[in-house]
N, C-alpha and C positions, 0 to 999 in steps of 0.2 A: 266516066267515073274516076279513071285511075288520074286525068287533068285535073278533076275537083279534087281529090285529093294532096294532090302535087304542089294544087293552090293552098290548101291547108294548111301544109306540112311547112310550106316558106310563110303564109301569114303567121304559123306560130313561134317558127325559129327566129322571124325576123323579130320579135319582143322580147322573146325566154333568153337570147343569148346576149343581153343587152345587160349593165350594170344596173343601168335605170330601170327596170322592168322591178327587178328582187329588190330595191332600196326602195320601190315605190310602193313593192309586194309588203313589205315589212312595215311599211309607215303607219298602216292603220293600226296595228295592234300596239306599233312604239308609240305613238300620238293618241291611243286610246288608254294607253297607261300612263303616260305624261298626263293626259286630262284629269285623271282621278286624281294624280298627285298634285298636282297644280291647286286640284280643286282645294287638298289638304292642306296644302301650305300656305294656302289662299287663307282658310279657316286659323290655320295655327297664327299665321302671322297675322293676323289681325290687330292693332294695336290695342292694349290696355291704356284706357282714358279715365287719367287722371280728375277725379270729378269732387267740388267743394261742395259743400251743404251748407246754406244761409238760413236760419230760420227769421224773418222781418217782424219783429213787433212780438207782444205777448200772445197773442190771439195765434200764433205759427207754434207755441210750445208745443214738444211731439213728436212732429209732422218729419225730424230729421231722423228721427229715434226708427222712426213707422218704415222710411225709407231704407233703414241701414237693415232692417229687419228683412225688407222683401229681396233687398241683396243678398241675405244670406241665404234666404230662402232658396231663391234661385240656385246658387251656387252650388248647394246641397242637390235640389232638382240634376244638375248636371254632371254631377257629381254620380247620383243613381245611375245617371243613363251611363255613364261613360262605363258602368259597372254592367249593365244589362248587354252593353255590347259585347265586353270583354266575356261572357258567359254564353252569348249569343256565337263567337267566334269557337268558343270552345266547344261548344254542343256539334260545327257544324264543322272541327277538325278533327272534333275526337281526340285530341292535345291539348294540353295547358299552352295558355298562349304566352309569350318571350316577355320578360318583362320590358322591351322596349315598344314593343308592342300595345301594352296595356297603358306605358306613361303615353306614348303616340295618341292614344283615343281620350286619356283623362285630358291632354293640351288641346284637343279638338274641342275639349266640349267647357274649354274652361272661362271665366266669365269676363265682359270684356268691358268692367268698369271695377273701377277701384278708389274708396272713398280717400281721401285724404284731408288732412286737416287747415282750414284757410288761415291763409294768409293776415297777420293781426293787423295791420291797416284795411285790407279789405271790410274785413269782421266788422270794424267799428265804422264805416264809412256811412253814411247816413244816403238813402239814393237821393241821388241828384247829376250833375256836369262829374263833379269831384268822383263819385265813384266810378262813373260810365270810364272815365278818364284810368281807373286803375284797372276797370275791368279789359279794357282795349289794352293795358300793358299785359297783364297775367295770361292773358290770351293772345298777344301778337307773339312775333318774334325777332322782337326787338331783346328781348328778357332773355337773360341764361336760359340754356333747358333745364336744370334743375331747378329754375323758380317758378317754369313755364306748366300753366294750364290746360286741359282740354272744356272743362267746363263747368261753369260757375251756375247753382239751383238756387232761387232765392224762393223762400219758402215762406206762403202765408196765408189767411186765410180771408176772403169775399163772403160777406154777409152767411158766414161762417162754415163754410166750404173750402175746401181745401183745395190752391191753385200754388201755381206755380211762374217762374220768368226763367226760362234756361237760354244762358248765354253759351254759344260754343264757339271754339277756334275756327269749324269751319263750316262754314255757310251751309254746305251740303249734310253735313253728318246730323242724321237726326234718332241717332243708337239712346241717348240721353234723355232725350226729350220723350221716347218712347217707352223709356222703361218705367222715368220719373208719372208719365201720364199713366200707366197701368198702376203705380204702385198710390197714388191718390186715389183714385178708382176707388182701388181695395180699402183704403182708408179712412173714405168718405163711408162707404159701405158696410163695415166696422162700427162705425161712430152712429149710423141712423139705428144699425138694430138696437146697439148700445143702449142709445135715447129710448127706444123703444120697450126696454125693461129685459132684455137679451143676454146672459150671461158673454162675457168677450169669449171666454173660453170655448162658450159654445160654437158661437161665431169662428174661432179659429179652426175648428177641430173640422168645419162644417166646410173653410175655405182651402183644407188642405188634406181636406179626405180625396183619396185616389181608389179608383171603386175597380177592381179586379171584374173585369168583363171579359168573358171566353168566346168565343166564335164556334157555332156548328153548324155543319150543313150535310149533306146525304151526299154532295159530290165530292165530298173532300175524302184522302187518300185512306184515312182509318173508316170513312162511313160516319165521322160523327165531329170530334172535337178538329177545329181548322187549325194548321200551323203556318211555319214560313214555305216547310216544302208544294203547300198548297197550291202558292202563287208562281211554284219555277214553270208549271207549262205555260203559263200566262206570259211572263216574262222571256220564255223560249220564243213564242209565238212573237213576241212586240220586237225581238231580238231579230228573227229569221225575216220580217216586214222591213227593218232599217238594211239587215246586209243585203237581200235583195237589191232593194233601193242602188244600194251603193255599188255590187256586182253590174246588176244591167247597164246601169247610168255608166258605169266606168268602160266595160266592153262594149259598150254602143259607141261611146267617145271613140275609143280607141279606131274602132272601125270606120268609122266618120273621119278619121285624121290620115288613117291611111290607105284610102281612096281617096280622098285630097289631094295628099302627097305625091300620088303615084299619078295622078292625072294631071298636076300642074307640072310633072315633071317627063310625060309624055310615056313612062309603063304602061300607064292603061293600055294606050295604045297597042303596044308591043304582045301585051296578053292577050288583047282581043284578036291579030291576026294569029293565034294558035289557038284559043280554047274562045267557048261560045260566052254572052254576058251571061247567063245562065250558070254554065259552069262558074264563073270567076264568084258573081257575087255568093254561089253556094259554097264555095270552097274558100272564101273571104270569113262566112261568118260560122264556118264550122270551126275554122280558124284561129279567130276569134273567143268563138265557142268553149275551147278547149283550153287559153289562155284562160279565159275567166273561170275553167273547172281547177286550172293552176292554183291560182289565189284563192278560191274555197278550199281547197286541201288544203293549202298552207294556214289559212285560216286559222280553219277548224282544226289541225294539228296542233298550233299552237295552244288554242285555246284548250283543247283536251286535257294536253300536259299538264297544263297551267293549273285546271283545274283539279287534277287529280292529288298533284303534288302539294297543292293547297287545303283543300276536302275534300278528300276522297269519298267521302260519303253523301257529300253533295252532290260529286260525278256521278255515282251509283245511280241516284235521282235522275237525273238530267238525261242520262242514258238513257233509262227507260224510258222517262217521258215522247223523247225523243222516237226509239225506236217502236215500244208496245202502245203507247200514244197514236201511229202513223202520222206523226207532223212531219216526219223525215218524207213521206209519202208528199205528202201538199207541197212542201217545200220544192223538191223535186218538177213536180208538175208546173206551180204557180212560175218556178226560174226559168222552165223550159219555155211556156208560153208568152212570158213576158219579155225574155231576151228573143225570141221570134219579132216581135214588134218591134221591140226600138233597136235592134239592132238592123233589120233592113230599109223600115224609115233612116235609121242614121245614113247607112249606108247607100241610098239612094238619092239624099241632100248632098252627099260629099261628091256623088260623081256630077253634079254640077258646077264645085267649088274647083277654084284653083288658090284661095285664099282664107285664111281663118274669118277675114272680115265678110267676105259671100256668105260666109254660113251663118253667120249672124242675126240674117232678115227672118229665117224660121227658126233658128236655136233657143235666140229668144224667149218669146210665147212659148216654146215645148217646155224650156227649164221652167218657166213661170208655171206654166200649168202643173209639172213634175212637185212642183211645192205642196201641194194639196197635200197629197196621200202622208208627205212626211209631217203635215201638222193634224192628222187628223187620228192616224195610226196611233197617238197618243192617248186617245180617247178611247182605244181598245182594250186597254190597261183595266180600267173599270167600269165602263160601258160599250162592251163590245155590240151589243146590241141595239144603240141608240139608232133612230131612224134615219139619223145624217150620214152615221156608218153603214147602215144595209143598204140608203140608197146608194152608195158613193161605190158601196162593193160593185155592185153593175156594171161598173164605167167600165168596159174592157181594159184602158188605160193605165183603173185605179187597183183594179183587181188582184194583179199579183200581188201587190204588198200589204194593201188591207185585208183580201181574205188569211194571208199567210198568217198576220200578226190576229185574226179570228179566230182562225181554227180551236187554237186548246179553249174555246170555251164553248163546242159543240155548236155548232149553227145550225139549223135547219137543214136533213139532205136537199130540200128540193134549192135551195141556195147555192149548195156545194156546187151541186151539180148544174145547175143554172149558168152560176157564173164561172163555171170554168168550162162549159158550153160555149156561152159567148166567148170566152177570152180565145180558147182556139178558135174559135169561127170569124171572129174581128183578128186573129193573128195569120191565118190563113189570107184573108181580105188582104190585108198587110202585105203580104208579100206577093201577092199578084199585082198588087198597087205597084212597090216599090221596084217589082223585077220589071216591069214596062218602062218606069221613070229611069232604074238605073243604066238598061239600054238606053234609054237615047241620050241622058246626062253623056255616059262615056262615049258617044259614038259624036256629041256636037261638040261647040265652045259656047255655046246660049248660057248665059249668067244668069244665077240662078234668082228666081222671081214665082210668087206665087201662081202668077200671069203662065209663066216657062212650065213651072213644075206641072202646074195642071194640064197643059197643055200634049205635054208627057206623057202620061198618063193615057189620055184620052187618042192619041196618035199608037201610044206602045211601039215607038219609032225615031 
């Protein structure tokens, strides 16, 4: 006991006291807040495209009018939302939010065409070579940018329906093309009831009525009307399924790289004439174990803070969800069972490598297979009960991170407990597997091959 321990206490110091360890400790939370902002700037910066409106012919009268109208419409649309967030932020700080703050979400949500008025040779250009020819200037860039276009609408109507020709700067951007086709739509649709003997006003009032719809249900946190705190256990749960994911996968690596390491550099060796493989690989992934309990504290410290000094009154939620919930409970359990599994599969591939490229033949397929749960875990969000998810929960494999991101929406006990029966009972398997493999990986130089590894196994020698 006091060897395996000895091995622990040097697999964790040899990572904790490393620069790389804490800069790599820190990358998720720095990299998961750069994401968001990226996301934002991504949004903010978007460019505002300059766009002319052509009406072709008398039979187009209107149709530019119709368009300038759903722009504004829009605009106003986004305009509201940008105002539902800023009240949305405030409800959930308990503070008036910073007015840079408030202009931050009105540019997020601001509209990202802007009419302008064409060009008077264009205007008059009759189609034909001649205008193609002006339209290929206004939109190359060959043209000053202040004469330059994003995209030219020529507006008119087909056996008296309303179409459109949108010429744009670039081949891919179809932002114009898509807004112009919804606002014809509308237009078209306008103009039938019209015909139809239809008041327009009615018509308007009909396409821009926005119908106040409330949510209740018996599991929500008042017993009756649903809000956003509704959804935090849900998102707790889809939350505790992704770091999972990211915890095991990271500490399995880890312990795959070094038993590697240590065997292509003849350690192994050295530890096996003092402590049993038994010992080593127990005191490897306890090791281990402990590093990856590092980075969940650091985590979840950060995230706490973060939260609190943000909404405090969202943490309050969160808290409880978390604790009087018991998701801290599954969380617990699904991490332990699931870093059982791949960390002594890892670690029993590595003691056949002496090279990153050797691990490659089974890393593989495991990461391939490892993909599933993160595209599927998605789909717990709002159908955590679907039958691709209850089956998929079973897979011992899939288990810790699908059921983790299930639980806050109460699954069946006998599921619970089913599948976290199997997952120990397959994690158990697991390491009788791998503690036979891991002996003889460290004890030969046989490269590793499914041929070997099975062989392994089946020898436990």
């Amino acid at each position: 006991m006091n060897r395996t321990l000895l091995i622990a206490r040097r697999e964790y110091g040899a990572y904790a006291r490393t620069v790389g360890f804490w800069l790599s400790l820190l990358a998720f939370p720095i990299f998961g807040g750069l994401g968001v902002g990226f996301a934002y700037l991504v949004k903010t910066s978007e460019p505002v495209r300059e766009v002319v409106l052509i009406e072709e012919g008398a039979g187009a009268s209107g149709l530019a009018a119709f368009v300038r109208a759903a722009l504004e419409e829009d605009s106003e649309r986004q305009a509201a939302e940008a105002r539902e967030a800023v009240e949305a932020a405030q409800a959930a700080t308990g503070a008036p939010v910073q007015p840079a703050v408030a202009e931050a979400a009105t540019s997020a949500t601001r509209s990202s065409i802007r009419l302008v008025a064409a060009p008077a040779d264009l205007a008059a250009s009759a189609p034909g070579s001649a205008q193609d020819e002006l339209l290929r200037k206004y939109l190359g860039k060959d043209v000053p940018k202040s004469e330059r276009l994003d995209a030219v609408v020529f507006l008119q109507r087909v056996d008296g329906k309303p179409t459109a020709r949108v010429w744009s700067a670039s081949a891919t951007d179809s932002t114009v093309r898509r807004f112009v086709s919804g606002a014809l739509k509308s237009a078209n649709r306008r103009e039938v009831f019209a015909a139809a003997g239809i008041d327009p006003v009615v018509v308007n009032e009909t396409e821009t009525y926005d119908p106040d719809v409330k949510s209740f249900s018996p599991q929500s946190m008042s017993g009756g009307a649903v809000t956003d705190r509704d959804k935090i256990p849900l998102l707790i749960g889809l939350a505790s399924g992704f770091i999972l994911w990211s915890l095991i996968i990271t500490g399995a690596s880890i312990l795959l790289n070094s038993v590697m390491e240590e065997k292509s550099n003849k350690i192994l060796e050295v530890l096996l004439s003092s402590a049993s493989a038994t010992e080593i690989l127990t005191g490897k992934v306890l090791g281990v174990a402990l590093l990856t309990l590092t980075v969940l504290a650091a985590w979840g410290g950060l995230g706490a803070i973060g939260l609190i000094i943000a909404a405090p009154s969202w943490a309050a939620d969160v808290g409880a969800a978390i604790l009087e919930g018991g998701l801290l409970f599954y969380f617990v359990a699904y991490m332990v069972g699931g870093y059982l599994m791949y960390a002594v599969l890892f670690a029993a591939i590595g003691a056949f490598c002496e090279t990153p490229r050797d691990a490659q033949t089974l890393m593989g397929p495991i990461m391939m297979v490892l993909v599933v749960p993160l595209l599927v875990m998605q789909m717990t969000l709002n159908t955590p009960d679907s039958p691709i998810v209850r089956i998929l929960s079973w897979v011992p494999f899939f288990t810790p991170f699908l059921m983790s991101a299930r639980a806050p929406s109460d699954p069946p006990m006998f599921e619970i407990v089913g599948t976290m029966a199997g997952m120990f009972a397959f994690a158990l398997l697991m390491v009788w597997i791998a503690g036979r493999a891991f002996r003889a990986g460290a004890l030969s130089d046989v490269k590793l091959s499914w041929k070997s590894f099975a062989g392994a196994i089946g020898r436990g020698r």
